[in-house]
N, C-alpha and C positions, 0 to 999 in steps of 0.2 A: 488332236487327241494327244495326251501325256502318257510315256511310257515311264513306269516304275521302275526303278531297280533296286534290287533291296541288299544293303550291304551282310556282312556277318555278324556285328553286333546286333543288327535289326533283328535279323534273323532266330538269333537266338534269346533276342528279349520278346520276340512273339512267341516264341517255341514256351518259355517261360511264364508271360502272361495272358496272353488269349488265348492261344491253342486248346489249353486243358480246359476250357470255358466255353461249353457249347454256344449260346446264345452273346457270348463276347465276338466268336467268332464268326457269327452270322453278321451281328452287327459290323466290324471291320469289314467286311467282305461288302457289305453295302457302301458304306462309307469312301471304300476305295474305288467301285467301281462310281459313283457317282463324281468323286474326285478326279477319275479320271475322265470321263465326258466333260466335265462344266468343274473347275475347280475353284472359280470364284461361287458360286452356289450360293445361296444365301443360309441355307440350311446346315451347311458346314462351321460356319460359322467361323472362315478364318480370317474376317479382316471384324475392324471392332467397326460399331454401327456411329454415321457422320454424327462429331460434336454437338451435344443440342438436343440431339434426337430424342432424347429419352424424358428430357425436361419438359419440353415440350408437349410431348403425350400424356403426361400426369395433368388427372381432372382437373386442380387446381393452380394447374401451371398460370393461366392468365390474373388471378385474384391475384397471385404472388409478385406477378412482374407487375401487378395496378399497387398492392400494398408497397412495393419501393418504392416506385416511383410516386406516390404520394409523399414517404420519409425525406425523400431528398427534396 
């Protein structure tokens, strides 16, 4: 488990922006404790998803890599 520490500009850029935000501050308050169990999470979304990945998923991804490689 990751212990947080949170310096004084943090401090006061939360005090600034989520604090006065009910439901901003719910959400941080999830976000960190999830961070803090599993910090690679997938839900977090802090690493970008492998190379490829996205291409791949689109319906049309296979017509497109069959229509190059006919061009070439």
């Amino acid at each position: 488990m990751i212990e947080a520490v949170w310096d004084n500009a943090f401090k006061r850029s939360y005090r600034k922006r989520i604090h006065r935000v009910p439901h901003l501050k719910n959400q941080f308050r999830e976000k960190m404790e999830l961070f803090l169990e599993e910090p690679f999470d997938p839900h977090l979304r802090t690493h970008a998803p492998p190379r490829g990945s996205q291409k791949n998923n689109h319906p049309l991804a296979a017509l497109r890599e069959n229509a190059l490689s006919v061009i070439r």
